[in-house]
N, C-alpha and C positions, 0 to 999 in steps of 0.2 A: 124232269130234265132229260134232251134226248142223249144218247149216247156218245154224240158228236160231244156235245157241251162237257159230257164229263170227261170223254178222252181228253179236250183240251184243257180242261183244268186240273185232272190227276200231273199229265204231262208241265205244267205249270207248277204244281206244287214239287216234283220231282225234279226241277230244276234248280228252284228255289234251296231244296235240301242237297243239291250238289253243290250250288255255291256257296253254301253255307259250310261246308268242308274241307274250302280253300286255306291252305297254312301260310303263313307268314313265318321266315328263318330265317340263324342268320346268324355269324361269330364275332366275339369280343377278342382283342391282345392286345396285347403291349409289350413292347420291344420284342416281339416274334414271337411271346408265349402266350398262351390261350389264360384269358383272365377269367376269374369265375365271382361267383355271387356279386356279378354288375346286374345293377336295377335297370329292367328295360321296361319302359312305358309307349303304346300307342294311344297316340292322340289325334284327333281330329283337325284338320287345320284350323279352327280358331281354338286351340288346345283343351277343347272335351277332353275327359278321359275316357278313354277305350277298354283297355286290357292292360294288365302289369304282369312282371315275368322273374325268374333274376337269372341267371344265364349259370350251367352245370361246372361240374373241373374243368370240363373239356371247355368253355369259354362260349356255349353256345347257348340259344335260346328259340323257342319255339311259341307261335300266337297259333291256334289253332278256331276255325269258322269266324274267317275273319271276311267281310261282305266287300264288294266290289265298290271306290272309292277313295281318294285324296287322302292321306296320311301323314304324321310327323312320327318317328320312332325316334324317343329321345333315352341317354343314356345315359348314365352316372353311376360314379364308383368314390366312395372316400378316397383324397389321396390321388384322382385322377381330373384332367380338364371335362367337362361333361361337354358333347356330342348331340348334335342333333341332324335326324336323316329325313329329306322329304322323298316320300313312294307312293306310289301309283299302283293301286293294288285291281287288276282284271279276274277273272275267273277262273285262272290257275295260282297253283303255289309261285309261291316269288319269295327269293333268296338275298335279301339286303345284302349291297358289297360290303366285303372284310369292312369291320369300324374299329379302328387303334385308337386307344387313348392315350393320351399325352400325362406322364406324371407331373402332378402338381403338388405343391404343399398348402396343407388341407388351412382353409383360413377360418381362424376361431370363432369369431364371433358370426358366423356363416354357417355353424353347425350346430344340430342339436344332437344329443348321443342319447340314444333309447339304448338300455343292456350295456352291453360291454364295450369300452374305452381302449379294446386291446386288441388291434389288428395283424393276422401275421401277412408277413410280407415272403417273399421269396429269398431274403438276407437278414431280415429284422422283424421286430416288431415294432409296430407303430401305436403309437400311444396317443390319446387327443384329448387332452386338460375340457373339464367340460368346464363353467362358467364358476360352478361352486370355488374348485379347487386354484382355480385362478384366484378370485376376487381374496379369497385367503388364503393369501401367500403375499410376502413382502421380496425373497430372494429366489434365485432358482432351487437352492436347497429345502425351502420351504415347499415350492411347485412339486420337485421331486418327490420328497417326503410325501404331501398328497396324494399324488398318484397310487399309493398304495403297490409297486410293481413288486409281483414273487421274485425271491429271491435275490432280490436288492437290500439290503440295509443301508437306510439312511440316516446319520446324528445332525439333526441341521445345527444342534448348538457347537457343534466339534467340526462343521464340515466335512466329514465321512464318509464314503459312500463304497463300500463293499460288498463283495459276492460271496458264493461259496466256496470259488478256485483264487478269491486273494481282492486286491483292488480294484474299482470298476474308473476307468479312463472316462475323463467327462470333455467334448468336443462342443464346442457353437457356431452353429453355420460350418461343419468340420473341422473348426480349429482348433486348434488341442488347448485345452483351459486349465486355468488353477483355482486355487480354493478361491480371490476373491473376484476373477475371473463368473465364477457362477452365485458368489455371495452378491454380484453389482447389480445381475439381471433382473429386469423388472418383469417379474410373470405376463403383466397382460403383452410382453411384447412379443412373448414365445407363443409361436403358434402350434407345435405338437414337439412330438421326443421319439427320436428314433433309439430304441435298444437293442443293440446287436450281442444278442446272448451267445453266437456262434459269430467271432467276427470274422470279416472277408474283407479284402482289398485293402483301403488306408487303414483299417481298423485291427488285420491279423494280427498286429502283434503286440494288442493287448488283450487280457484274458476278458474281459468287455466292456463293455463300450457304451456311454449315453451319449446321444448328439442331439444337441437342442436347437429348435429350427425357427431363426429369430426373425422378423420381419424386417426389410429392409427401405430407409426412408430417402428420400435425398434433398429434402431443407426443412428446415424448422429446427428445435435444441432442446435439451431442459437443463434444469439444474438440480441436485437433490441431495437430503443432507440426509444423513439418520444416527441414531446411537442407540446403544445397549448397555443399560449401567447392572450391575450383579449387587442385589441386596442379601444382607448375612456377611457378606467379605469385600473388600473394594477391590474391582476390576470393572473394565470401559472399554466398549468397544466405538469409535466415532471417526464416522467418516464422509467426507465429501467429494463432489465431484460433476463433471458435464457434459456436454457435445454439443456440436455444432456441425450441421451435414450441409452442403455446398454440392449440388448436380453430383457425381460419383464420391467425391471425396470427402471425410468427414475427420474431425478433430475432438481426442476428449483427451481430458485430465483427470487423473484422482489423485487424492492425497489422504488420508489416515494417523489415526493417532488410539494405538491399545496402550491398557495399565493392567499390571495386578498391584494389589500390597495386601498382605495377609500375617498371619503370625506364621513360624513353622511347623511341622510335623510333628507329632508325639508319634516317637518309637519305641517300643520296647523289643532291643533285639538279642538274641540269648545265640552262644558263638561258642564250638570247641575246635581247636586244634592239637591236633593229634603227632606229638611229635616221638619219635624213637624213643626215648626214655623217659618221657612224662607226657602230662596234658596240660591244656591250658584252659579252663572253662571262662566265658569273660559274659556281663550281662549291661548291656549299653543300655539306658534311658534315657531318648530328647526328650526334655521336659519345655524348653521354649527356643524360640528365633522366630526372625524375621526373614521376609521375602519381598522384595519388591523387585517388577521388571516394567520397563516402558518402550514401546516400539513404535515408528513415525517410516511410513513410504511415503512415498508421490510416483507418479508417473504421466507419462506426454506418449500419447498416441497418435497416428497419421494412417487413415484407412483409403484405399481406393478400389473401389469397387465396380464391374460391368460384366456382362454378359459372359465374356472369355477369360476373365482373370480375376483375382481375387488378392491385391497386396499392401502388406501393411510395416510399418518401421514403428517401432517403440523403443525409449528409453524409460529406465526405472533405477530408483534408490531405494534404499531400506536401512535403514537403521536402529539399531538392536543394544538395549541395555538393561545391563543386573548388574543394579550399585550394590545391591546387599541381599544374599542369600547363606544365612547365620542361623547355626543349631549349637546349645549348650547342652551338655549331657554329663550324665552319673556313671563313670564306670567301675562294677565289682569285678576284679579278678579273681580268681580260688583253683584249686588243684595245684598246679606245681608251686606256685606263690599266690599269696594273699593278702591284697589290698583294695583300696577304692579311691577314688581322684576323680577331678572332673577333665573335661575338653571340649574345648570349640574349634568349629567348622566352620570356616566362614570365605565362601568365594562370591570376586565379583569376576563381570564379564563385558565388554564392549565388542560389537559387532560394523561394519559399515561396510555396506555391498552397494554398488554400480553395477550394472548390467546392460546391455543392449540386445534388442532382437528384431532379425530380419524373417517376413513368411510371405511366402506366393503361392498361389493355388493355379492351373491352368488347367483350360477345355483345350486341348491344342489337335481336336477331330471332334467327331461326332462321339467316337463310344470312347476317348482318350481323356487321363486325366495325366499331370506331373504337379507333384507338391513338392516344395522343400522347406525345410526352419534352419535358421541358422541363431543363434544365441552364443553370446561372450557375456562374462563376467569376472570380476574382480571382488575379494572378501579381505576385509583387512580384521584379524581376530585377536584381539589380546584376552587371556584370561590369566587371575590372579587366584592362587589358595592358599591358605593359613591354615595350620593344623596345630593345636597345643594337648597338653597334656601335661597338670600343672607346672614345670619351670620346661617343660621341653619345649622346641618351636619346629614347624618343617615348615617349609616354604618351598613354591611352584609359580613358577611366572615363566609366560608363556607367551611372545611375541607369531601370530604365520601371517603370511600373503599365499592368498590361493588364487589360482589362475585356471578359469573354466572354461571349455568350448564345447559346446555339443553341436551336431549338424547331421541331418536327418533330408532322404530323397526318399519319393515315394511314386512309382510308374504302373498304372493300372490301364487295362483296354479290357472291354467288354467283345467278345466275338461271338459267329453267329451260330454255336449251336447250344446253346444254355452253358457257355462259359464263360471262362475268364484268367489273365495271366496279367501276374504282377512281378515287380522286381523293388524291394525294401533294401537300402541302403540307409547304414545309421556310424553314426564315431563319437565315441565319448572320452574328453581326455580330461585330466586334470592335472596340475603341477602344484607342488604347494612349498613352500620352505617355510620353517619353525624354529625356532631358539629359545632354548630351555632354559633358563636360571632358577638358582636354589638350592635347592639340596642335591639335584643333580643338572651338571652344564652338560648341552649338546646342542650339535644342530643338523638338523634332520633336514635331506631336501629328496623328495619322494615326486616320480610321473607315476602316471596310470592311463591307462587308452585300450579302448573295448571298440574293435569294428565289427560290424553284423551286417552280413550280407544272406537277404531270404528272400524265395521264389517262392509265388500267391499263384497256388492255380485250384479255381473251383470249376466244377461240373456237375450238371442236374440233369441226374440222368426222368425221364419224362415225367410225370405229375407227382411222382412221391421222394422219391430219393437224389441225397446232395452230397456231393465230396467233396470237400476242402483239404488240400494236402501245400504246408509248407515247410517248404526242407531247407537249411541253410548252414551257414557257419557262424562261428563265433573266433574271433582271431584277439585274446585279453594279453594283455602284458604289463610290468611295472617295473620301475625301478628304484635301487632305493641307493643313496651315496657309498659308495667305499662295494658296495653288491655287483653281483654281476644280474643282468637283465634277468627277469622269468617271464618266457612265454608261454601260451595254452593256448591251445585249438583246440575246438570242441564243436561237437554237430549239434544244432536246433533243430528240430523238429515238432511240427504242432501239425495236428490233425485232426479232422471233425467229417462224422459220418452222422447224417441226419435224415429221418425217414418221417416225413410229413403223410398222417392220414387223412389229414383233410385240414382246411383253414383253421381251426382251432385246439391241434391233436400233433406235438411234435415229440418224435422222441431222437437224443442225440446224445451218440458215442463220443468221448474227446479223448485224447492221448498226447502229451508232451514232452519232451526231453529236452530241458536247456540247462543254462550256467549261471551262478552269480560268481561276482567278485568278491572278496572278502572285504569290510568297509575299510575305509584308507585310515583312519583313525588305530585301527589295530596294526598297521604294515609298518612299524618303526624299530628301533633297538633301543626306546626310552625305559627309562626308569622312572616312578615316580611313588611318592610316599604318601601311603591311604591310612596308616596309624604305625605306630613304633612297633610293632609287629607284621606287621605287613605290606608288601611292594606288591606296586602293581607294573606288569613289565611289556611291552609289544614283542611283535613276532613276525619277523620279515621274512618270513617262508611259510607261510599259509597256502594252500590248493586252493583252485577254485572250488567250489561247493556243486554238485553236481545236482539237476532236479529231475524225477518222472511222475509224471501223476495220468490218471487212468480217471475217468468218470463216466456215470450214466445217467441222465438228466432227461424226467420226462413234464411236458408243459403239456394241461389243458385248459381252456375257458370252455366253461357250463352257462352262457347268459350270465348273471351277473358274478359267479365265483371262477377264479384263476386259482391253477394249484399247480404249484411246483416242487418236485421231489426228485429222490434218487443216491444213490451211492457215491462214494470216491474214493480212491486207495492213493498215496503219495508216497514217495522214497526219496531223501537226502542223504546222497553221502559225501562223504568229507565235508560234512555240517560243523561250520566254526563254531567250536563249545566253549567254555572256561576249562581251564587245568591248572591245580595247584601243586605244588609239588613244595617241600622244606629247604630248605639251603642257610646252613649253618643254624641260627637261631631266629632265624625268620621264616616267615609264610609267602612265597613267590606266585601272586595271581598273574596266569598268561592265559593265553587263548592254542587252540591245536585244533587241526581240521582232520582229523583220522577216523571219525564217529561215521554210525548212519542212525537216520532217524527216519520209521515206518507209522502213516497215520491212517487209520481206516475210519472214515467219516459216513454220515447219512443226513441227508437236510428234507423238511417239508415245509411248504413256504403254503400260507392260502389267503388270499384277499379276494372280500364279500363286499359287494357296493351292495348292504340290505338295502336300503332305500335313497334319492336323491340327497338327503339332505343326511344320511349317515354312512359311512362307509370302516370297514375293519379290516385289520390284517394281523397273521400270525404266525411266527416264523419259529419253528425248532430245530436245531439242530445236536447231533451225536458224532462224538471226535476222542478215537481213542488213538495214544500215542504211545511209541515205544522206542526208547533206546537201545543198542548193542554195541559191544567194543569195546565202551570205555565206561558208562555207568547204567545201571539198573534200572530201568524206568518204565514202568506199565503203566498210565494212567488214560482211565476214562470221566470224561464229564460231557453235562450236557447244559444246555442255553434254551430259553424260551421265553421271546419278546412278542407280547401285546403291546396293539394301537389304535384307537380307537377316537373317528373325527365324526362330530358333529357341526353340521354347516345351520345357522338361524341368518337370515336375511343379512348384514350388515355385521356381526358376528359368526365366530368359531371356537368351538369348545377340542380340544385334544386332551386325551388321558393314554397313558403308556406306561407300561410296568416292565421289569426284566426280573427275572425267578436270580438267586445267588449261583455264580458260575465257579469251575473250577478248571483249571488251563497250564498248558507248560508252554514258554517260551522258546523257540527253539533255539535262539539265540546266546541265551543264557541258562538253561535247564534250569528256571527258577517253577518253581510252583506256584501258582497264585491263587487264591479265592478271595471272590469279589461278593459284598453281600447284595441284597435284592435292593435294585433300585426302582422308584417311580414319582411321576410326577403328573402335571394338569398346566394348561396355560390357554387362555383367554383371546382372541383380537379379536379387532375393531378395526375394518376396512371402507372407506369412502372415499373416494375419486382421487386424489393424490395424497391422502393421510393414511397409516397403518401403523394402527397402536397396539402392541402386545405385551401382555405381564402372563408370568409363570414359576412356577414352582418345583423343587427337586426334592423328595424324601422330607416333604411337614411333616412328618410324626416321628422325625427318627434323630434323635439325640447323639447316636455314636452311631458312625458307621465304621466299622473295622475290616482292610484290608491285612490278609495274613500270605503270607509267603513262607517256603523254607525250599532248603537245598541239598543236595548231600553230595559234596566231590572227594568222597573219600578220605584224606587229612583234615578238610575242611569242611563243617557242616555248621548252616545256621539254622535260627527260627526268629522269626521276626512278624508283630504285631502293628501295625501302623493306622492312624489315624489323625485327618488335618480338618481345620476348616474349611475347606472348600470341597470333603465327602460330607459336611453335615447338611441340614435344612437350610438351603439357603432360597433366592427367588429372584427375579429379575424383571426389568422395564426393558421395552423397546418403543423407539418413535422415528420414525420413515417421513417424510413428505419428499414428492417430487412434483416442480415447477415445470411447466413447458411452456412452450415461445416457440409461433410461427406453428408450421404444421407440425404436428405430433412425430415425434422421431424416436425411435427406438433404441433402450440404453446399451449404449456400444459394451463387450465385454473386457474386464478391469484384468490385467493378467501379470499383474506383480505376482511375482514368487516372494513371499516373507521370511519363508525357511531360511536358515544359516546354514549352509555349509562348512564342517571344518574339518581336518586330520588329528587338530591337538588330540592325545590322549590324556584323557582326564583321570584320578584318580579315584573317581567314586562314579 
């Protein structure tokens, strides 16, 4: 070859190796922030594959010796619309324009999830049910429970769902839900779970937050009925219900019907009072009673739905009854006198509550939201009690009408430099009037109104760190007849510092300071009679209760294990306690908010998805508490619950155990220990059928709850155990019917709960 030839071909191959060193770049965001680990693919224009990427913190991505030639760069992220770019790639570098992704909600059956299930977000975590934890599950509580999330506790048999700093607020499509609100959801309709461990905007002012993200249809219906019968004791849970969706607007109903009926409680409870010049030791035995309750709601919904708004009207009933809740018991006196008698206990109860509620949700801009609820209600409460002690009789009968309004705004804007400012407005009143007959007449007519005015302002400062600071007031009052008004003002504050290392790596500071009220049931000047030694009495000058709690809470995901820990310190003061005190020849139980109470807690939460078809979780936590002021009280205990889900094609096996806890009330500085509970339960899932059977404590013949207390005159100890802590077991059966296109089960949002003021005597 002469010289020529080779000059031209070195210079050829030198050319070749320059083009070949051409880069292709180029950034990912959304809503102005650089989005990271987005999967970027180049492909060929009939879609070869070429090169794969996933783009750094900073939102960016690099293809390096990429050859001259027609291109598609496509783009995708969970969670967001996916992207696709055509380029023309010559023989320089070339810098694809800025590509924003559009947030979407990730649609399930359109994902498969290799590893972890748990994505962070910039305000939440996003969570995405893979196909397992769907297909076995009947309610959202069930879905929930599934997911395994740290530091959640979930009972789906209790409906429960709690955190470390208290209750966990459950939302659908945003909307603030109740227990049968998330008991109606039909899993396959939900398509992921946002949990805002640190909330922001409509979510601040709850300590956290599930939002379930349900898919929305606009024709077609179903119908579905299901029940839960409890074997060992009779109780039923059964209920039915519908919809029918019409272009934006859609129609459902539910209605219900629970029972218990059981025998009563075996007590044995052991009791001194300590009066000036003697004692009185007394030893109480319920040896039998009965229990039965039956409860029946309905409710009529009206949803309209579109792009800019989001509004719904609903009417609900509930009604609530205890024809017979009766214990017969042995009582030994000794010490100052000495004898023994019997007495019975025996109260019923009628309940009937109406309610209405109004919600709207608005987009009223681009980065603007405004929500409001408004809800009224009416409770009509009678309860009746009987007390004897061979020829003695006390009597309690007890007519209220209570009158509820709650109504809640909520104004959020997103602005342009990784913020945001919000304005929470909330009012809670009540009005109640009671008439006491018996052993003692009154009649009580008590208001109460809580408004909460709080400012939502977060800020991220650039790739790792987050401020959330919201500062507010609280403006409580009440009144009570023949009294003069009491108001309080008091500052809220809630604040979250969070320092993100990377997508799967959060640690975060919180700080609190708010207020409760003391419950309305205790703000009266009744009298009433819990045994011929003892009155139980109200107290209409209670403080509000003041709260601070401090925590440090650090989150990681390792591929398949989540693990969540960290400390907490809380202080109440002017904590409503009991106080006893003697008056004349009786024992005077009231309540006094003059205490504080100090709790230094530690939690570690860890959930392993070992394999596709097994997943575990394991939660412990350490809670030591201590009284000053008024009684003595150092108590530590600790809690540690296993759970453990195996998924088999068309079945699920769950096994769950809880070690024996021991706890104080702070409401009552009662003591409690609970012994070890566990259980197993079975289902069988197939296209609209879901059958489940389960079990609580088969091996355990007595299970004994114990409690005691010490108020200084007054000190008890007390053994208890009923039938429904023994071995008991239960059935469940689900079917839902659809008609026309498959639509999605609207959420059920009766409140069940009774509200009352009566003061009861036991």
């Amino acid at each position: 070859m002469n010289k020529t030839g080779l000059l031209i071909m070195l210079l050829a191959l030198l050319g070749n190796s320059m083009q070949a060193q051409n880069k292709l770049y180029g950034t990912v965001e959304n809503n102005g922030k650089p989005l990271p680990y987005v999967t970027v693919r180049l492909l060929e224009t009939d879609s070869t594959f070429v090169s794969g990427v996933t783009t750094d913190t900073l939102g960016k991505y690099v293809f390096s010796n990429i050859e001259k030639g027609n291109y598609l760069v496509a783009l995708s992220s969970i969670g967001y619309k996916p992207a696709f770019i055509q380029i023309k790639m010559s023989d320089k570098n070339l810098e694809v324009p800025l590509v924003t992704l559009e947030t979407e909600n990730v649609v399930l059956g359109e994902v498969v999830i290799k590893g972890s299930s748990f994505i962070r977000k910039d305000d939440h975590v996003l969570v995405i049910p893979d196909k397992q934890q769907v297909k076995h599950a009947s309610t959202g509580y069930d879905l929930l429970y599934n997911l395994m999330i740290p530091n959640i506790e979930v009972n789906k048999r209790t409906g429960t769902v709690s955190t470390f700093g208290g209750e966990v607020s459950l939302y659908i499509n945003g909307e603030k839900a109740d227990y049968r609100d998330v008991q109606s959801l039909r899993p396959r309709d939900i398509e992921n779970v946002e949990y805002y461990d640190v909330p922001t905007g409509k979510y601040a002012n709850d300590v956290a937050a599930i939002n379930y993200i349900v898919k929305k249809r606009q024709s077609g219906g179903y119908i579905f009925a299901d029940g839960k019968q409890t074997i060992g004791y009779m109780a039923g849970d059964y209920n039915i219900g519908g919809k029918v969706a019409h272009g934006n607007t859609s129609y459902s109903f539910w209605g219900g019907h629970t029972m218990q009926k059981y025998k009563g409680s075996i007590v044995d409870k052991n009791e001194t009072i300590l009066f000036p010049d003697y004692t009185v030791y007394r030893n109480r035995e319920t040896t039998a009673g009965n229990y039965r309750n039956n409860q029946q709601y309905m409710q009529f919904k009206v949803s309209n739905v579109n792009k800019k708004r989001n509004l719904s009207a609903q009417i609900a009933l509930v009604r609530n009854e205890t024809p017979s809740d009766e214990n017969y018991g042995l009582l030994d006196y000794s010490g100052h006198y000495t004898y023994s008698t019997r007495s019975t206990d025996s109260k019923q109860e009628q309940n009937l509550s109406p309610s209405l509620r109004l919600f709207g949700d608005f987009n009223i801009g681009k980065n603007q939201t405004l929500e409001f609820t408004a809800k009224g209600s009416y409770t009509q409460n009678d309860y009746t009690r009987q007390y004897t002690e061979n020829e003695n009789n006390s009597l309690s009968d007890v007519k209220e009408d209570l009158y509820s309004f709650n109504f809640s705004a909520n104004y959020n804007i997103k602005l342009q430099h990784q913020n945001s400012f919000g304005v929470d407005i909330r009012h809670y009143h009540n009005i109640t009037s009671s008439t006491y007959a018996g052993d003692y007449s009154s009649w009580q007519h008590l208001w109460t109104g809580e408004s909460m005015f709080m400012l939502n302002y977060s800020q991220r400062f650039g790739k790792h760190f987050t401020m959330i600071l919201r500062p507010g007031l609280s403006w409580m009052n009440y009144k009570l007849h023949t009294e003069d008004v009491r108001r309080y003002c008091s500052l809220k504050t809630s604040s979250r510092f969070s320092y993100q290392f990377n997508k799967k790596q959060q640690l975060t500071l919180a700080a609190d300071a708010g207020v409760n009220q003391p419950d309305i049931s205790y703000m009266n000047n009744v009298d009433q009679t819990v045994d011929f030694l003892q009155i139980k009495r109200g107290n209409p000058f209670l403080d509000d209760m003041q709260l601070y709690n401090i925590s440090l809470l650090y989150n990681g995901v390792f591929g398949k294990l989540n693990v969540v820990g960290g400390p907490g310190y809380s202080i109440y003061t002017h904590n409503v306690s009991p106080i006893y005190y003697l008056e004349g020849d009786k024992l005077i139980g009231s309540y006094r908010s003059d205490g504080n109470i100090y709790g230094l807690g530690i939690i570690l939460n860890i959930s392993y998805h070992v394999t596709d078809n097994l997943r575990t979780k394991l939660a412990f936590k350490y809670l030591n508490v201590q009284t000053r002021k008024n009684y003595n009280i150092n108590l530590d205990s600790y809690s540690a619950i296993l759970d453990i889900n195996y998924f088999l094609k068309d079945f699920s096996i769950n096994l769950f155990g809880k070690i024996p806890t021991k706890k104080i009330e702070t409401t009552t500085l009662i003591v409690t220990k609970s012994p070890a509970t566990y259980g197993a339960s079975v289902s069988w899932s197939h296209k609209g059928w879901y059958i489940e059977a389960g079990t609580e404590n088969p091996f355990t013949r007595h299970s004994r709850y114990r409690e005691h207390a010490d108020y200084g005159v007054y000190q008890y100890n007390q053994v208890q155990t009923s039938r429904i802590y023994q071995r008991t077991g239960y059935v469940k059966l689900a079917y839902t019917f659809d008609f026309g296109r498959k639509t999605s089960r609207d959420k059920n949002d009766v409140d069940r709960s009774i509200n009352s003021a009566i003061m009861k005597a036991n």
